[in-house]
C-alpha positions in Angstrom: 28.0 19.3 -15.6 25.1 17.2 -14.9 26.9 14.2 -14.7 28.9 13.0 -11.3 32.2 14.4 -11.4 34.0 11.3 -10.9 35.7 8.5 -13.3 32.7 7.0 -15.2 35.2 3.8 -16.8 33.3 1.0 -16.7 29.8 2.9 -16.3 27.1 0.0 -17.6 23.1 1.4 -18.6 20.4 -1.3 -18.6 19.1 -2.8 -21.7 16.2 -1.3 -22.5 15.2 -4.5 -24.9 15.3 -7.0 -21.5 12.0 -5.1 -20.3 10.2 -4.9 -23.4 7.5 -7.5 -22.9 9.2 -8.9 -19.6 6.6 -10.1 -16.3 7.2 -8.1 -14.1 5.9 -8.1 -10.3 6.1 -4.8 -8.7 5.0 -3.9 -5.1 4.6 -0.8 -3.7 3.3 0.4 -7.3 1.1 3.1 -5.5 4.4 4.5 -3.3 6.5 7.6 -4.6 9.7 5.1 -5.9 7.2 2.6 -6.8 5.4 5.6 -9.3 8.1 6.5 -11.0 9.2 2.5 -11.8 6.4 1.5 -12.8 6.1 5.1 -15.4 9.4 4.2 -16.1 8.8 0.4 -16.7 5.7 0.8 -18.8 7.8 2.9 -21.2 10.0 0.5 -22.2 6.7 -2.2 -22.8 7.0 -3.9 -19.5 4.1 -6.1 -18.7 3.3 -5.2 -15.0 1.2 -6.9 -12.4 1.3 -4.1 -9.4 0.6 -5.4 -5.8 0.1 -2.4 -3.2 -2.2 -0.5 -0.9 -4.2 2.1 -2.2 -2.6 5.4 -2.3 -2.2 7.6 0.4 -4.8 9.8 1.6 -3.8 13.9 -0.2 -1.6 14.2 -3.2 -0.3 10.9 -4.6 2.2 10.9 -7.6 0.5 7.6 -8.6 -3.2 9.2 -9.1 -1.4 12.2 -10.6 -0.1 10.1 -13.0 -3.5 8.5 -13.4 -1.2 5.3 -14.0 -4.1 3.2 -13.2 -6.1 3.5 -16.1 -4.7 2.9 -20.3 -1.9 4.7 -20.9 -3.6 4.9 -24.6 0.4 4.9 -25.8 0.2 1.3 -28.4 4.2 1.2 -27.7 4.0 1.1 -24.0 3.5 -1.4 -21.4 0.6 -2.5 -19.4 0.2 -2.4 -15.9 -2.8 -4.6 -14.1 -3.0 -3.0 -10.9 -4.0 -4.7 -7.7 -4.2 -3.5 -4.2 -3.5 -5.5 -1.2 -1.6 -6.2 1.6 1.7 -8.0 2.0 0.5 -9.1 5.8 -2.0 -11.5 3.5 0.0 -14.6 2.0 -2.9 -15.7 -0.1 -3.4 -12.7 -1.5 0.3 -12.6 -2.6 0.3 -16.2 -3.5 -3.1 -15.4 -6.0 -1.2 -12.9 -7.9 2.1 -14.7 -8.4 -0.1 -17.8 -9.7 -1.7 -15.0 -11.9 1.3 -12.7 -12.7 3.9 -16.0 -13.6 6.8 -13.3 -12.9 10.1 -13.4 -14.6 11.0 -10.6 -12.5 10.1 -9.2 -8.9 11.1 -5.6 -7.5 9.6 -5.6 -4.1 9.3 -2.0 -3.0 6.2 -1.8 -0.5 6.9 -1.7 2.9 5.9 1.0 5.4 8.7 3.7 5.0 8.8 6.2 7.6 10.4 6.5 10.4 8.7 9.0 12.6 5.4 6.4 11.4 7.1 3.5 12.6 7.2 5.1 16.3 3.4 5.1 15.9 3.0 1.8 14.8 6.0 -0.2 15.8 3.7 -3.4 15.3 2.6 -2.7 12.0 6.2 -1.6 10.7 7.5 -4.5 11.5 4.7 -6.9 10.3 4.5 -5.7 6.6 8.5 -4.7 6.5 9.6 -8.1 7.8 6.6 -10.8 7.5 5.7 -9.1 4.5 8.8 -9.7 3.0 8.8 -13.4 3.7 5.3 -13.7 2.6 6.4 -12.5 -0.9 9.3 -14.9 -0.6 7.1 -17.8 0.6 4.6 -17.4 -2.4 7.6 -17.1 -4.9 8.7 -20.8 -4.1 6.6 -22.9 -6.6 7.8 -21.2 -9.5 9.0 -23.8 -11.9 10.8 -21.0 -13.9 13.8 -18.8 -13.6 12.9 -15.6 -11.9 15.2 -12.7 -10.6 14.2 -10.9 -7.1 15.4 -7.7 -6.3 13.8 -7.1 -2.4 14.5 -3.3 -1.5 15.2 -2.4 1.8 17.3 1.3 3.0 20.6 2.7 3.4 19.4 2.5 7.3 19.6 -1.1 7.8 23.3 -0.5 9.3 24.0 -0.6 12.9 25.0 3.5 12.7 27.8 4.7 14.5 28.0 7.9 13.2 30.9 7.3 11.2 32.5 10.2 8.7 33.1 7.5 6.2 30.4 5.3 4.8 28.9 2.1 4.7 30.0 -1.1 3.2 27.5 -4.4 2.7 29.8 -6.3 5.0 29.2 -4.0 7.9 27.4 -4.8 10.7 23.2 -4.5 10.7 20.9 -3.1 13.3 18.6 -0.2 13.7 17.7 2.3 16.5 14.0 2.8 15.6 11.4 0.4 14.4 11.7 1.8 10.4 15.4 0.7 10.6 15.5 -2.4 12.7 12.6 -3.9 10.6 14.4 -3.1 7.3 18.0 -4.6 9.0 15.6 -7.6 10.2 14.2 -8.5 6.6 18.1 -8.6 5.5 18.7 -10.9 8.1 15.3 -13.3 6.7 15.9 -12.8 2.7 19.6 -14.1 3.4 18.8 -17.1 5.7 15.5 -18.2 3.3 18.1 -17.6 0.3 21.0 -19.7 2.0 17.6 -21.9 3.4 15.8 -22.3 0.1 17.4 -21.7 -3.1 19.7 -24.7 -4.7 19.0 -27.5 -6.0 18.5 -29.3 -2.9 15.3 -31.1 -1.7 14.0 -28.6 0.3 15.3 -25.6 -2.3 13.7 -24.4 -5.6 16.6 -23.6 -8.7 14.5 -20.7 -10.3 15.4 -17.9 -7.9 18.0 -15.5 -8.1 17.4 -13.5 -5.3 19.2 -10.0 -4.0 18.3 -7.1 -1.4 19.1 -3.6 -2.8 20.3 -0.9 0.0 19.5 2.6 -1.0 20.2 6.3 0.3 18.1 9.4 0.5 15.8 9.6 -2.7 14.5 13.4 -3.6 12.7 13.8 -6.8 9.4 15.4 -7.9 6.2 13.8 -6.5 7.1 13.2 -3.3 4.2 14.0 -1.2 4.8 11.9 2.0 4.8 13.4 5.9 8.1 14.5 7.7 10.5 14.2 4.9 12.5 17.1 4.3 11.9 17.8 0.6 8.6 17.4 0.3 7.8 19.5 3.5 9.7 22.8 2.0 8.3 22.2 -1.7 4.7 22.7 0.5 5.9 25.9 2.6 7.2 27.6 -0.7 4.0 26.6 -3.2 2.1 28.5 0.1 4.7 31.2 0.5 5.9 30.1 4.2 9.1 29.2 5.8 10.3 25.7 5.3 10.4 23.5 8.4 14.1 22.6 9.6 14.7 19.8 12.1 18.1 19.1 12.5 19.6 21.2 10.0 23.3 19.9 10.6 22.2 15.8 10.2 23.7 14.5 6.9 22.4 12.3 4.4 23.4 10.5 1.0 20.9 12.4 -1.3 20.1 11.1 -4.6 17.9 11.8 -7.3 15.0 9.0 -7.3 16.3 7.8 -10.8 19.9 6.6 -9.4 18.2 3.8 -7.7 15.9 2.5 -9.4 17.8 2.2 -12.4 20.5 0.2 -10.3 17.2 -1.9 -9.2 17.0 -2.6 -12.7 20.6 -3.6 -13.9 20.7 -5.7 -10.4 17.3 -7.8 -11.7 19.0 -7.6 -15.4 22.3 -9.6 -14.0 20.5 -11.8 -11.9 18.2 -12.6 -14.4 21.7 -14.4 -16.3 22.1 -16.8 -13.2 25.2 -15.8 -11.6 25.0 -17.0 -8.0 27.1 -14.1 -7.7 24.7 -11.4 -7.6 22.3 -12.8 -5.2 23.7 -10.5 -2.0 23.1 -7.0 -1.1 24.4 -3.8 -3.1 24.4 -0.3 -1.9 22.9 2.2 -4.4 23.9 5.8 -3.3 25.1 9.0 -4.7 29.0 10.5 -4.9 30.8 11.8 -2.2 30.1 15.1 -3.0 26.4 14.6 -2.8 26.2 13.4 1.3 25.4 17.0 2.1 23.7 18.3 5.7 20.0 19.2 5.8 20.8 23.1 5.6 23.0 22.2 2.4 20.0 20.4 0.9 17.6 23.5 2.0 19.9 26.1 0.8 20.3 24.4 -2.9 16.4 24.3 -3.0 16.0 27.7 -2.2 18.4 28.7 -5.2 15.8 27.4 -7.7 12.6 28.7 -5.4 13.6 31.5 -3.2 12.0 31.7 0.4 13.4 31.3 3.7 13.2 28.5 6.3 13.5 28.5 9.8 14.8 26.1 12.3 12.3 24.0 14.4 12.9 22.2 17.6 12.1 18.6 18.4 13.2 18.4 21.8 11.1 15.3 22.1 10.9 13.9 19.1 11.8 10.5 18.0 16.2 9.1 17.8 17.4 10.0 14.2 20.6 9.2 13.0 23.1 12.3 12.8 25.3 11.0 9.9 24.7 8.4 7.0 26.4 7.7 4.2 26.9 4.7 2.0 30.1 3.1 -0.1 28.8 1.9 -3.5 32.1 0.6 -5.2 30.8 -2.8 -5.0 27.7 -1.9 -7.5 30.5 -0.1 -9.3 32.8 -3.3 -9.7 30.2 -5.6 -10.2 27.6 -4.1 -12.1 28.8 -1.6 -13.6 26.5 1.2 -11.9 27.7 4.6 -11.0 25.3 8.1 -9.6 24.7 10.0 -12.9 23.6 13.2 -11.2 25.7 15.3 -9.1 23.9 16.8 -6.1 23.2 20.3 -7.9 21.6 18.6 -11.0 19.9 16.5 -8.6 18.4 19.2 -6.6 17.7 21.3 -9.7 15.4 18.8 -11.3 13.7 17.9 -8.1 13.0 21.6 -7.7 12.0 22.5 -11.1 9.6 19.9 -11.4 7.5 20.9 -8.3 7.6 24.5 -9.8 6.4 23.7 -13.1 3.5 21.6 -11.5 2.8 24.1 -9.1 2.7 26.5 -12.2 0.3 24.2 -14.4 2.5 21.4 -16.0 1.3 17.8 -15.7 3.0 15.4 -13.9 3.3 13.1 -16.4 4.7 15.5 -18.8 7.5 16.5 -15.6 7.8 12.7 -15.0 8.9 11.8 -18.9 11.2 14.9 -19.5 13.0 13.8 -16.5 13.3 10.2 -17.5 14.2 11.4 -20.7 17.2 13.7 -19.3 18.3 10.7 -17.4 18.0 8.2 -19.8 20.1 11.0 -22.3 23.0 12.0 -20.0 
């Protein structure tokens, strides 16, 4: 049941045994997807060198998970954490000298779109300069290293289409969040096309490929104006859950489904196939792109409450429809969604309930990697 309903020939799982012991250079440790990679990471014995700011001010799954200090587990990982700030190149250049990475996931970047309306400046310095500065202080490596930069499922010019997405299809962005994101697509490909090869100017040790993903729900999630985490707040307080746009639709996806396609993308470009340095879409089934109200009324199955609808009249542009086509991560690297959208929204749910009733995150965290991990 759990499992997507569609044909699952061909379906590939990462090897466990490539991260056991592997360098690893992760950014954005201290973010919501960045928390559960590197949890997930340090279980299979990943060595970790973690570049990111400091948590956000309120609840953070990261200081939940107190994954800053030993994990006192002898079979796990270790993660040496840093905080800083892509906008400083010899920052980042100091811990690639220090970290000698075999593999990069770069997941910081400022992530909200309301935010980036805010600070349009600083949106598209750390989601776009940043970006290059990580690139720029990968260069000297004198040995092979695989780059996985993540960016969104918003990084397409959106047309409100009824059918989604394809890699080939054309880039833009209304708002800041989405323009910088389609932006740093545009720079990773040019430095890649600029850079890598055996040419004088290029280095031969990077394998390098941008990673588009949809709507991620999943327990932890603390963040400001995002749907999930704003009703798993009204219902832990008893209050109605805030609606904007109830009829907008989004490819929602359990926060799992990416990040293990992050992993099997870094795993084949870690061989040296020139052929997956591109982008890949990593989204969920058909059957999950769902509106807001779906998503709302499946959460309210598993918590009951009500919510109400809210009007924005002058809020910020945001996009009515997205959805994204992921047969080419199907085809080529064997990745499919394992959840369907009710699993999906059951375990999101029912690990915000059992926190809110006294479970540990990190207890929540490990039976859901383990579910995954099983199924």
């Amino acid at each position: 049941m759990g499992r997507w309903a569609g044909s699952l020939e061909g379906l590939v799982s990462m090897d466990a045994q490539f991260w056991r012991g592997r360098r690893v250079l992760l950014t954005g440790q201290t973010g919501f997807k960045g928390s559960w990679l590197t949890l997930w990471l340090l279980s299979l014995g990943a060595e970790i060198w973690g570049y990111a700011l400091a948590p956000e001010a309120g609840r953070s799954l990261f200081t939940e998970l107190k994954l800053d200090e030993a994990t006192g587990n002898a079979d796990w990982g270790r993660l040496h954490h840093r905080l800083g700030d892509l906008r400083d190149l010899d920052a980042l250049q100091r811990q690639v000298a220090e970290a000698e990475p075999e593999v990069v996931l770069h997941l910081a970047a400022q992530p909200l779109v309301r935010r980036s309306y805010q600070d349009p400046l600083g949106t598209w310095a750390v989601n776009l300069q940043g970006s290059l500065h990580l690139l720029e202080a990968l260069k000297p490596l004198q040995h092979p290293c695989a780059v996985v930069m993540v960016t969104t499922d918003k990084v397409y010019a959106n047309q409100e289409w009824d059918y989604g997405y394809r890699e080939a299809d054309r880039l833009g962005g209304h708002d800041p969040y989405s323009a910088s994101k389609a932006a740093a697509e545009l720079a990773i490909a040019s430095w890649r096309a600029s850079f890598c090869g055996t040419g004088a100017q290029q280095t031969p040790h990077l394998a390098i490929a941008t990673a588009r993903a949809g709507n991620v729900i999943g327990g932890g999630d603390w963040a400001e104006d995002r749907i999930l985490p704003d009703a798993m707040r009204a219902l832990a307080t008893g209050g109605p859950i805030p609606v904007r746009r109830s009829e907008s639709t989004r490819p929602w996806q359990h926060v799992l489904e990416p990040l293990a396609g992050y992993m099997l993308l870094a795993e084949k470009l870690f061989t040296g196939s020139a052929a997956y340095a591109s982008a890949f879409n990593f989204g969920p089934s058909l059957e999950a792109n769902r509106s807001v109200r779906d998503l709302v009324q499946a959460v309210l199955l598993h918590w009951p409450g009500h919510w109400q609808s809210v009007s924005d009249p002058k809020g910020p542009h945001e996009a009515g429809r997205l959805h994204l086509q992921v047969d080419k991560a199907h085809h080529q690297l064997g990745w499919l969604p394992r959840w369907d959208f009710s699993t999906t929204v059951a375990r999101t749910v029912g690990w915000y309930r059992a926190v809110h009733n006294g479970a540990t995150p990190l207890d929540c965290c490990m039976a859901d990697l383990k579910a995954f991990e099983q199924d």
